[in-house]
SERO-4910 file (N, C-alpha, C, O; in steps of 0.05 Angstrom, whole numbers):
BEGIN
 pado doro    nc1    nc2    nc3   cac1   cac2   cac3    cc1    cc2    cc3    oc1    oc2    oc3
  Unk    A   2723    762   2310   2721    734   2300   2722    734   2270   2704    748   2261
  Unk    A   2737    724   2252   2746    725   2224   2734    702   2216   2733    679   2224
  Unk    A   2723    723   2189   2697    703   2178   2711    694   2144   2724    706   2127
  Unk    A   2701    671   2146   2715    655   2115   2700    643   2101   2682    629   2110
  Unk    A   2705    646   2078   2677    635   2048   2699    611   2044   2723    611   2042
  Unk    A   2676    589   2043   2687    567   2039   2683    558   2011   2659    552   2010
  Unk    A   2694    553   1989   2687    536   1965   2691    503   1964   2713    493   1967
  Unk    A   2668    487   1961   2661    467   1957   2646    455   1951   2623    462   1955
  Unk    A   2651    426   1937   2648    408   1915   2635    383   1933   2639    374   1955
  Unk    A   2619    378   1915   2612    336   1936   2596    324   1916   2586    334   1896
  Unk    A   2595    294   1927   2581    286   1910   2547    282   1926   2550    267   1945
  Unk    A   2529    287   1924   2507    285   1938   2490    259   1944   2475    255   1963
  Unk    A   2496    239   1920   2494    210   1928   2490    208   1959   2469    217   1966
  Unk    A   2501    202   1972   2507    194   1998   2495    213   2019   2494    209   2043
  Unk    A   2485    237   2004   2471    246   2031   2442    266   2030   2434    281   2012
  Unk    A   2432    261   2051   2401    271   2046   2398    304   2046   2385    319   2060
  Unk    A   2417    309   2024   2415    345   2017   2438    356   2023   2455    338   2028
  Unk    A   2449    387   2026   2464    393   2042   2453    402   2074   2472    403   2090
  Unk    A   2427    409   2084   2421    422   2105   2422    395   2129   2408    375   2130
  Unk    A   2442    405   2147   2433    385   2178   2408    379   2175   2391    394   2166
  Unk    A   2404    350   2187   2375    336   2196   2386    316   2215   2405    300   2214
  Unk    A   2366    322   2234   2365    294   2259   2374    270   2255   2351    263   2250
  Unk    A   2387    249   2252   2382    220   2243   2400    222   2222   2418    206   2225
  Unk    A   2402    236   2201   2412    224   2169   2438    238   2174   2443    252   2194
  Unk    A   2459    232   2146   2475    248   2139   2472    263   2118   2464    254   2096
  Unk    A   2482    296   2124   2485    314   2110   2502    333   2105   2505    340   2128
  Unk    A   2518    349   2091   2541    354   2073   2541    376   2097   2564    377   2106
  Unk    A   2528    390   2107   2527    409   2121   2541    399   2157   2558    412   2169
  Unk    A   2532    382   2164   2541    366   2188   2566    358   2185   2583    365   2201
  Unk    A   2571    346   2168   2603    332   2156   2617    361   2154   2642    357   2151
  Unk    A   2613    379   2154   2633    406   2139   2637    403   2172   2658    395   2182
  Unk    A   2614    410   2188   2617    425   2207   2626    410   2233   2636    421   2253
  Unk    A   2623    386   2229   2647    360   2244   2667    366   2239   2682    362   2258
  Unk    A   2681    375   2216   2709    377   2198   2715    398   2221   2723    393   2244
  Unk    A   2708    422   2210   2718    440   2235   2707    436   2262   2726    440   2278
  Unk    A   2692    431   2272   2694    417   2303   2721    411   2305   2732    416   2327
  Unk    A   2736    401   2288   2767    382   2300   2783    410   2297   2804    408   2308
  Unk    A   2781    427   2289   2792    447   2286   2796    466   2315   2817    476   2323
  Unk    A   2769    469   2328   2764    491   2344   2742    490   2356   2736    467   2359
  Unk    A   2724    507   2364   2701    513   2378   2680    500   2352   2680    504   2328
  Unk    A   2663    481   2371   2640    483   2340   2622    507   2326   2604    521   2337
  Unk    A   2632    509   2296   2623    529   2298   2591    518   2271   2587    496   2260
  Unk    A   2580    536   2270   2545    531   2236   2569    544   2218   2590    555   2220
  Unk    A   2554    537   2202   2562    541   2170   2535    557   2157   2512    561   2165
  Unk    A   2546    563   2135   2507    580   2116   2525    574   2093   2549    573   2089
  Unk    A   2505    573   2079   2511    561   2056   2493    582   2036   2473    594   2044
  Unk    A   2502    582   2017   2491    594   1982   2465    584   1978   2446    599   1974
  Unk    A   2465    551   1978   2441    536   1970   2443    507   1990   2460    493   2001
  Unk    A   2420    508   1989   2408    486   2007   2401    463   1994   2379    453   1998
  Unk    A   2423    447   1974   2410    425   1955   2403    401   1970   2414    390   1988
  Unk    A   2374    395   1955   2367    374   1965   2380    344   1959   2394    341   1940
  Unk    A   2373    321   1981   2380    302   1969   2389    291   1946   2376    285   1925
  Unk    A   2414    288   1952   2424    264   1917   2436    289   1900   2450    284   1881
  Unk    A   2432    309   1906   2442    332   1888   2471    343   1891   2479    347   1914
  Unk    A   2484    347   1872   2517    351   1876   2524    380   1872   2509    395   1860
  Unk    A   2550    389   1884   2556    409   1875   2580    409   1867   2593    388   1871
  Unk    A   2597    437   1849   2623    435   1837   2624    467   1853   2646    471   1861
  Unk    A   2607    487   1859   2605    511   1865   2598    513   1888   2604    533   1900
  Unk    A   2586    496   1899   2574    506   1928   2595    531   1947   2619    528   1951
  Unk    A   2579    554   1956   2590    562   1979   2584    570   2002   2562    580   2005
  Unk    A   2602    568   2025   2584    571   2054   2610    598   2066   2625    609   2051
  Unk    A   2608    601   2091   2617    620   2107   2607    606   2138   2588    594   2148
  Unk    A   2635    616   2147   2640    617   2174   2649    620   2192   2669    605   2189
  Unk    A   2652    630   2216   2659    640   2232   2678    635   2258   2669    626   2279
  Unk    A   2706    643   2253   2720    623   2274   2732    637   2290   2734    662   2287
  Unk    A   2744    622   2312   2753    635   2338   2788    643   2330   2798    661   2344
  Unk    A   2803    632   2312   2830    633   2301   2828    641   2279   2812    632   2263
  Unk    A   2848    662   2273   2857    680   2250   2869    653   2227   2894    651   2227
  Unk    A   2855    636   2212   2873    620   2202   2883    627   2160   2870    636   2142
  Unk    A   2909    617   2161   2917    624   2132   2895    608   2110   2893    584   2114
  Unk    A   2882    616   2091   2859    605   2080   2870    575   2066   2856    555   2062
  Unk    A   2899    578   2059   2907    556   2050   2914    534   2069   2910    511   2061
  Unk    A   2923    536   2093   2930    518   2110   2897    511   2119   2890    489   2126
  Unk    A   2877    535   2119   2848    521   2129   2840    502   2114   2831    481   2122
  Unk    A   2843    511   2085   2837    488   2055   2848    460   2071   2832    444   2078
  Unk    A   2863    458   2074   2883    431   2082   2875    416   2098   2869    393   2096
  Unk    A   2874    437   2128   2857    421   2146   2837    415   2141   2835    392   2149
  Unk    A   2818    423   2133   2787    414   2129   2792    379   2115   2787    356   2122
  Unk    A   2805    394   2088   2810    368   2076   2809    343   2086   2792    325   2086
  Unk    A   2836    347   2097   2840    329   2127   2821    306   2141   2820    282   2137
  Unk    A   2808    323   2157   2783    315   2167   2764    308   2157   2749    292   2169
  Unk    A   2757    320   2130   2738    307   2114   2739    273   2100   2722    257   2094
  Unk    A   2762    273   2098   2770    241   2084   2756    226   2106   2757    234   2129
  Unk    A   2742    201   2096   2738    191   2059   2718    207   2043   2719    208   2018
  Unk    A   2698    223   2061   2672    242   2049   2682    252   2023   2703    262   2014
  Unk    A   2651    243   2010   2664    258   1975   2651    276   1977   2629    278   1966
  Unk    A   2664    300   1995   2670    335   1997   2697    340   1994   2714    327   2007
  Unk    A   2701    351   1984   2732    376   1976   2724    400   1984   2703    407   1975
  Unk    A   2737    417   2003   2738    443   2001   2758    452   1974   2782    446   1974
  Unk    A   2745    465   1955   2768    471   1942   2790    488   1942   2812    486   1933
  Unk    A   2773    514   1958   2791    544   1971   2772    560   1995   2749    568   1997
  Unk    A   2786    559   2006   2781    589   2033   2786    604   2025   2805    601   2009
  Unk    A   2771    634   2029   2782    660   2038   2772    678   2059   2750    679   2070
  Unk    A   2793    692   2063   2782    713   2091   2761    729   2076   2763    729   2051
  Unk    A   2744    742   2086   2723    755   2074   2712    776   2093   2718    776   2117
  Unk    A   2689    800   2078   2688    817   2104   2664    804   2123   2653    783   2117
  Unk    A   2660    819   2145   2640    799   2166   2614    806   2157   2595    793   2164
  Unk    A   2610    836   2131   2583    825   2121   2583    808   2111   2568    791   2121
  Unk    A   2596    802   2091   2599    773   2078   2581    757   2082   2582    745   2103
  Unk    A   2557    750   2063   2533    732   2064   2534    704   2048   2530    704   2024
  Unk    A   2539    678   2061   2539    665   2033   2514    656   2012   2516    648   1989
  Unk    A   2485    662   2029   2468    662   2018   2461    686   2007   2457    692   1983
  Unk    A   2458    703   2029   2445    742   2018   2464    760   1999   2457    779   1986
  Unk    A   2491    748   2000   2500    769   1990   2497    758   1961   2494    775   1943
  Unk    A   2499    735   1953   2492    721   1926   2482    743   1910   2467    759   1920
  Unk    A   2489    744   1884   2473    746   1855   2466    737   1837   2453    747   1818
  Unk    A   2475    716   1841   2462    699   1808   2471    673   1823   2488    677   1840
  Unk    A   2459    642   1819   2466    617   1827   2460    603   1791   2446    608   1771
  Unk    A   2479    587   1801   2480    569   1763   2470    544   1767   2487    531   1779
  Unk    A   2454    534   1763   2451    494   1772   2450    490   1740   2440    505   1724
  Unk    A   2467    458   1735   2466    449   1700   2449    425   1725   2446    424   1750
  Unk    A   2443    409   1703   2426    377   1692   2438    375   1665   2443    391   1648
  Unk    A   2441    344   1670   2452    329   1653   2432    310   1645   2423    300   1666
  Unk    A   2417    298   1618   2404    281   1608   2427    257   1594   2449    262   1585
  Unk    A   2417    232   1596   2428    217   1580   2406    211   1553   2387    195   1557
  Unk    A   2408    220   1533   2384    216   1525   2391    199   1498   2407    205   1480
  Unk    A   2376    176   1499   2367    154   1471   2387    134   1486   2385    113   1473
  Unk    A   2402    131   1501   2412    104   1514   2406     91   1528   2396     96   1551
  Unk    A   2410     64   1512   2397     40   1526   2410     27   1554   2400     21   1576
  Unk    A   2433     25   1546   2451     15   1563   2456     34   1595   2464     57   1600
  Unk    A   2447     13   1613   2458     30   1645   2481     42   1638   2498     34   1622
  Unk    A   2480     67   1656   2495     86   1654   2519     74   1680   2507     65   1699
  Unk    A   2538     73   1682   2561     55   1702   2573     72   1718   2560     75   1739
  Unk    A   2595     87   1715   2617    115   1714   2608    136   1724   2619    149   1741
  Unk    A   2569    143   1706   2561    166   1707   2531    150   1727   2515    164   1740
  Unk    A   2531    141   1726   2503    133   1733   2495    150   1765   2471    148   1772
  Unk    A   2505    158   1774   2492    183   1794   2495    216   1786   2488    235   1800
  Unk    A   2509    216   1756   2511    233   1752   2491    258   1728   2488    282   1730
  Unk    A   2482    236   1708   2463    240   1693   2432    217   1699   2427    197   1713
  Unk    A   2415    233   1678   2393    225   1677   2386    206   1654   2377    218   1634
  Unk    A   2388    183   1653   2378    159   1632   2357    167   1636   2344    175   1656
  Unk    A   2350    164   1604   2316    164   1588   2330    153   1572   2355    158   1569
  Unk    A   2312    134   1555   2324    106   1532   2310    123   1506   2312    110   1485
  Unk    A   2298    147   1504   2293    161   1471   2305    184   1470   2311    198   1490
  Unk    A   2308    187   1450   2325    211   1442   2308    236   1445   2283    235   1446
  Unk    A   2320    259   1448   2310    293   1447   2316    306   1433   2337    309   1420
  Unk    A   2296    317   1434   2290    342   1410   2300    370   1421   2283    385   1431
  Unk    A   2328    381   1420   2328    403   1440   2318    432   1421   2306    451   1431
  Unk    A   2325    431   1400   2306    454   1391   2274    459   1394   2260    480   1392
  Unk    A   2267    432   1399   2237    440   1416   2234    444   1441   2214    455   1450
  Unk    A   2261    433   1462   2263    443   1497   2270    478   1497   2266    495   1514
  Unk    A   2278    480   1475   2286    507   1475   2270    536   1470   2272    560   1476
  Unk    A   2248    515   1452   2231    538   1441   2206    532   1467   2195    553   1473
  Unk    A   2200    515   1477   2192    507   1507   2202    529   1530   2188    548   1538
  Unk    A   2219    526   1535   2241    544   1545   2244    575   1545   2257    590   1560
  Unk    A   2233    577   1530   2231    612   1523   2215    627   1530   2216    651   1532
  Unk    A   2189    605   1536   2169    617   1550   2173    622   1581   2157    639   1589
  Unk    A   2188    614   1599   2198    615   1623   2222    633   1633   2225    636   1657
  Unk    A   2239    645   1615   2252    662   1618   2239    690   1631   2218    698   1622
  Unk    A   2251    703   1649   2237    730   1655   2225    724   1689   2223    701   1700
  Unk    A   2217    747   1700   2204    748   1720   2169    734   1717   2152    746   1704
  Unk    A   2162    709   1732   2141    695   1733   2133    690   1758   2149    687   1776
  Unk    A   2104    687   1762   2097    661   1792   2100    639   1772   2087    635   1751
  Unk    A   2123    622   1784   2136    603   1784   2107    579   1796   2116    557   1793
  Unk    A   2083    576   1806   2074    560   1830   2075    528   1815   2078    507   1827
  Unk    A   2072    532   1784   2065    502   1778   2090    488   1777   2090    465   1767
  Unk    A   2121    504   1791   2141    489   1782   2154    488   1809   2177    481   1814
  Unk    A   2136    494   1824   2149    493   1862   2141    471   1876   2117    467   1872
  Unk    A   2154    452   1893   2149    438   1912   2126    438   1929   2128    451   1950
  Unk    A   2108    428   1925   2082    436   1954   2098    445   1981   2089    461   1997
  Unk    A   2123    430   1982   2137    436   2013   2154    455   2005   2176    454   2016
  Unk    A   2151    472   1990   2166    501   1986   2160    515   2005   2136    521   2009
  Unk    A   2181    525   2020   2173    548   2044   2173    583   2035   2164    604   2046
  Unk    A   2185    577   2011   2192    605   2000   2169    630   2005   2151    626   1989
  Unk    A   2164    652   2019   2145    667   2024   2124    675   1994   2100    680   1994
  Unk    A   2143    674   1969   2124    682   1937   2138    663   1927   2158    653   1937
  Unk    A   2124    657   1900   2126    640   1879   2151    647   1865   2171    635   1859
  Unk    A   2141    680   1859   2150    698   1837   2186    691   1839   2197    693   1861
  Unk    A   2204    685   1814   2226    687   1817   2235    699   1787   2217    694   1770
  Unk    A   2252    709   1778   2266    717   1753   2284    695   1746   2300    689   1764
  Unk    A   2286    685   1731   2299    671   1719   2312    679   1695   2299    686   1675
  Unk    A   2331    679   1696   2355    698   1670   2358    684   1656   2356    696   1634
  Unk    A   2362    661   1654   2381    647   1634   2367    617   1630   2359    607   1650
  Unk    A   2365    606   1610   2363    573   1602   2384    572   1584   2387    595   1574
  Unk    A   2401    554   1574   2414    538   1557   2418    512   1559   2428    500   1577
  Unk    A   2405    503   1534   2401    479   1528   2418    469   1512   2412    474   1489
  Unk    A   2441    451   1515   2464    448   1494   2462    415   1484   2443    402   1493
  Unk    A   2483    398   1463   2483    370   1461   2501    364   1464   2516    378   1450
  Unk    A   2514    348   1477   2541    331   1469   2546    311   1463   2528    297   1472
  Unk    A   2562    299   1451   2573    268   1452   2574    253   1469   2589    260   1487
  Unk    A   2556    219   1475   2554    207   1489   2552    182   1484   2530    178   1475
  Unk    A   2568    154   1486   2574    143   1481   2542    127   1481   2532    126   1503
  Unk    A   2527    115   1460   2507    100   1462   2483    119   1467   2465    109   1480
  Unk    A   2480    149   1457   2462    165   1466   2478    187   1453   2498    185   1438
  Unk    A   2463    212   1466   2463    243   1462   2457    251   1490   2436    245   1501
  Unk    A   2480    267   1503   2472    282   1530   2465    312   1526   2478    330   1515
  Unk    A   2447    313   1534   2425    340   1527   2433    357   1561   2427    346   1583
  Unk    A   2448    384   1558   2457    390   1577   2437    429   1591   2443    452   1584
  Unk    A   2425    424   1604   2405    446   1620   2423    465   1638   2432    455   1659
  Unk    A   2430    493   1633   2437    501   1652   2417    525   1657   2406    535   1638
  Unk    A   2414    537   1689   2398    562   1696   2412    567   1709   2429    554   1721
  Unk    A   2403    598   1708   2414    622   1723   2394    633   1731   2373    636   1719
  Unk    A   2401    642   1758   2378    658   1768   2381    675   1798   2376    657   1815
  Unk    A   2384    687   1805   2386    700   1833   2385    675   1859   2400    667   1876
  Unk    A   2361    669   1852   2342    647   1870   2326    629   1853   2319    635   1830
  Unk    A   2319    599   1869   2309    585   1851   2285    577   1881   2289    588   1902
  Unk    A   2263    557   1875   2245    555   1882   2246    518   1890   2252    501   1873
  Unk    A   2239    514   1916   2242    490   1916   2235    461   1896   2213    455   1888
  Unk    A   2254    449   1890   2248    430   1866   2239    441   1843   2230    429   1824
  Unk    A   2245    470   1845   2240    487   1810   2259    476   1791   2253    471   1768
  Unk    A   2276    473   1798   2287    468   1772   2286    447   1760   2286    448   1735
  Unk    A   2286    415   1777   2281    394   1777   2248    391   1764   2237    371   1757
  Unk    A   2241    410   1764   2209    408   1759   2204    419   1725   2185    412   1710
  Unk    A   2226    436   1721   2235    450   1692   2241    436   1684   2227    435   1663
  Unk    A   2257    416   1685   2278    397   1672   2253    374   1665   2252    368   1641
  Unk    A   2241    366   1676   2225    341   1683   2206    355   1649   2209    346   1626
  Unk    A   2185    380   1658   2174    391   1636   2185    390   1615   2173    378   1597
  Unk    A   2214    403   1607   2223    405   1586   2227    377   1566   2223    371   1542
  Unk    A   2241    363   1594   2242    333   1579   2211    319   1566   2217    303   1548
  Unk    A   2191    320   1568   2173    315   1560   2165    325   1538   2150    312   1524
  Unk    A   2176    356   1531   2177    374   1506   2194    357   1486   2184    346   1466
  Unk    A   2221    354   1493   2242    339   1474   2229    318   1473   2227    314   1449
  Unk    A   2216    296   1487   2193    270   1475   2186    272   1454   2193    257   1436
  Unk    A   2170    289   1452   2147    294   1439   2122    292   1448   2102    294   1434
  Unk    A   2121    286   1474   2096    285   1492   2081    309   1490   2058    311   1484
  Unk    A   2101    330   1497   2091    359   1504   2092    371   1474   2107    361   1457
  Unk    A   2073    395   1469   2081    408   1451   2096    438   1465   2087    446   1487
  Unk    A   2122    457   1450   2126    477   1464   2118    488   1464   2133    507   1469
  Unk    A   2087    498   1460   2067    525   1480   2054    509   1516   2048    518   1538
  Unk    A   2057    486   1504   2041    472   1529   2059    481   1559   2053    477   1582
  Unk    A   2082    496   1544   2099    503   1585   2095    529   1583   2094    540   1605
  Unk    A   2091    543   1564   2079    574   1570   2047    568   1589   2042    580   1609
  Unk    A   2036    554   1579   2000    549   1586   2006    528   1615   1987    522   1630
  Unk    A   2032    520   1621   2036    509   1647   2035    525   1670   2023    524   1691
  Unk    A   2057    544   1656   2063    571   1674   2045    584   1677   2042    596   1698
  Unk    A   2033    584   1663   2007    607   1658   1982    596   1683   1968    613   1695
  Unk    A   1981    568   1688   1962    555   1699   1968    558   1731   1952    554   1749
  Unk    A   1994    567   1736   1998    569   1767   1985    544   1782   1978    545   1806
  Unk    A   1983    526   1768   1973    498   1785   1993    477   1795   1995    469   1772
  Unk    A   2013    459   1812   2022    446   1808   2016    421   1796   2033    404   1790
  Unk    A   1989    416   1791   1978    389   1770   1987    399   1747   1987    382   1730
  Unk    A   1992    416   1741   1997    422   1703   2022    417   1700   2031    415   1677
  Unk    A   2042    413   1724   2076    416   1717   2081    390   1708   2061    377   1716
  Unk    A   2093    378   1698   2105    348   1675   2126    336   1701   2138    352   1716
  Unk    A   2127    316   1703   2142    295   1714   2166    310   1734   2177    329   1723
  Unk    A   2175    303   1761   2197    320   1767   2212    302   1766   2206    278   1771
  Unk    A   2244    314   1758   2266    299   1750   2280    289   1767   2285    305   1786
  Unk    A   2296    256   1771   2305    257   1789   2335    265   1803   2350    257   1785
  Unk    A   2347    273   1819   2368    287   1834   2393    289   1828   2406    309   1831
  Unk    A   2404    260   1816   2419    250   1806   2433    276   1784   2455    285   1780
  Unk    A   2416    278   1777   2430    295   1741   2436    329   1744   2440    346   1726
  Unk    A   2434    335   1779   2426    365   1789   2452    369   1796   2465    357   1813
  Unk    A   2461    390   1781   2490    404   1799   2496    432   1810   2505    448   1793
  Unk    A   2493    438   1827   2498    472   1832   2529    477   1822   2545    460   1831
  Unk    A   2538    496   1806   2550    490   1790   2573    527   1800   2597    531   1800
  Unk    A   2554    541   1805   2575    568   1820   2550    596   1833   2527    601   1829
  Unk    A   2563    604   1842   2541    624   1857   2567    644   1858   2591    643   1866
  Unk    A   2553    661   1845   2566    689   1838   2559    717   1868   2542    715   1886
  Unk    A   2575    733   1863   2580    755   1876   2583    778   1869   2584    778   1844
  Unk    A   2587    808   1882   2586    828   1874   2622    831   1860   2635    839   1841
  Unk    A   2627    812   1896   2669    813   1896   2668    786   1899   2653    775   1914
  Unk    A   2681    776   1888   2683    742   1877   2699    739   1901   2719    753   1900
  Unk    A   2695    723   1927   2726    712   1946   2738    704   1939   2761    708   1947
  Unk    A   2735    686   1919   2758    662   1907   2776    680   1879   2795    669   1868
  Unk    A   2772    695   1875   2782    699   1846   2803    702   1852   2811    703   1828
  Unk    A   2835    705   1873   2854    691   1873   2863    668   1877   2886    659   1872
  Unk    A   2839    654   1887   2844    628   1891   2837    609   1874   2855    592   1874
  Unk    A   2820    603   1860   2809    586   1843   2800    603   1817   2779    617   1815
  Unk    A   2823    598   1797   2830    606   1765   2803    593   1751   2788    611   1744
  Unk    A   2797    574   1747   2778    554   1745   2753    563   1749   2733    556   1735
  Unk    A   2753    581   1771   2717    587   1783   2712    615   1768   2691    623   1757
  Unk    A   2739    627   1771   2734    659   1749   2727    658   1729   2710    674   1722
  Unk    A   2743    630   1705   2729    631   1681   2708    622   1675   2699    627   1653
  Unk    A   2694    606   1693   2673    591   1692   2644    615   1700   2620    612   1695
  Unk    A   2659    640   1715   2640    658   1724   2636    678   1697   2616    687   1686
  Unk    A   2669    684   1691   2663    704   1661   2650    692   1647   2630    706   1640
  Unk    A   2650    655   1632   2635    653   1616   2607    649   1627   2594    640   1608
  Unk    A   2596    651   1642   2576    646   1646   2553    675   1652   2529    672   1656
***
């Protein structure tokens, strides 16, 4: 049975996460309807399990089918069947049957997007970033930020409904960048990390943003972390501004297929 890494994009608006649930719609059900029209029904596994409202440009899953199919003609069909759903597969590939799309992972990237000091509703973007009407201070999210880098118990920045068996996660990477934004400054978060912790990062983002306020001072998220409490963590952010953005590998599947995902992996 020939197993295939799927790459794909959605917008999360519209559905309560990627993981199947009874009753609602979810990005994971819609994939796996897609191929239902294909063949035998088959599960999907996925990289990451984003919650509600949360988008991806990287997501990837694997799966397992009863037909040897060409990865490009699979790209197509899926497609297919997916319209109007705002999911794109962007590329298939055949892959080996260890092939994990969650285990075999090494690093996952999620950015957040702030709109920050605009007044005006956000229209275009408005499921895509996070409106706050004052401006940020990112050299103070940053120096905030520095304290959280490295292997930590993560507990004051986890979901009470975190199933995760430890807190403890490594976290490699923060960058905190600015861009140009029409009526504002978009203050842009990205992490890296093997694994992330339910609503961790959303829970980072929320803290940090309170740092760039001026609410927070930046020792107050070292002494957050430090507190292992979830009452000490600052506001969690909402979903909207969350993107899983690529989930890396030992052997990249896509790196003939998607030019786009390689450079986005070198630079990152």
């Amino acid at each position: 049975m020939p197993r295939y890494a799927l790459l794909i994009e959605y917008d999360g608006a519209p559905f309560h996460g990627w993981q199947r649930q009874s009753g609602v719609a979810s990005v994971q059900a819609r994939i796996e309807t897609a191929l239902a029209a294909l063949g035998p029904p088959p599960r999907i596994f996925a990289a990451g399990r984003t919650d509600t409202g949360v988008h991806a440009t990287g997501q990837v899953a694997h799966v397992d089918l009863m037909r040897d199919w060409d990865p490009f003609r699979l790209t197509g069909a899926l497609n297919h069947h997916l319209r109007p759903e705002p999911i794109a597969i962007l590329a298939a590939a055949r892959v080996d049957p260890a092939f994990h799309a969650r285990f075999s992972a090494r690093r996952r990237t999620y950015v957040f997007r702030i709109a920050a000091g605009r007044r005006a509703p956000l229209v275009l973007d408005r499921d895509r970033l996070w409106r706050v009407g004052h401006p940020l201070d990112a050299d103070a999210m940053r120096a905030g930020a520095a304290a959280l880098i490295g292997r930590h118990d993560f507990t004051t920045f986890r979901s009470v409904m975190c199933q995760a068996d430890s807190p403890v996660r490594t976290l490699d990477r923060i960058e905190i960048t600015t861009h140009p934004l029409r009526g504002g400054q978009e203050v842009r978060l990205q992490f890296e990390a093997r694994s992330f912790l339910h609503n961790q990062v959303r829970s980072l983002v929320g803290t940090l943003e309170r740092v760039g306020a001026g609410a927070w001072t930046p020792a107050r998220v070292g002494a957050a972390l430090a507190a292992r409490e979830r009452s000490a963590c600052g506001p969690v952010s909402p979903p909207g501004g969350l993107t899983l953005t690529a989930v890396d590998y030992p052997t990249d599947p896509f790196a003939d297929h998607d030019p786009d995902r390689k450079r986005a992996l070198s630079l990152g």
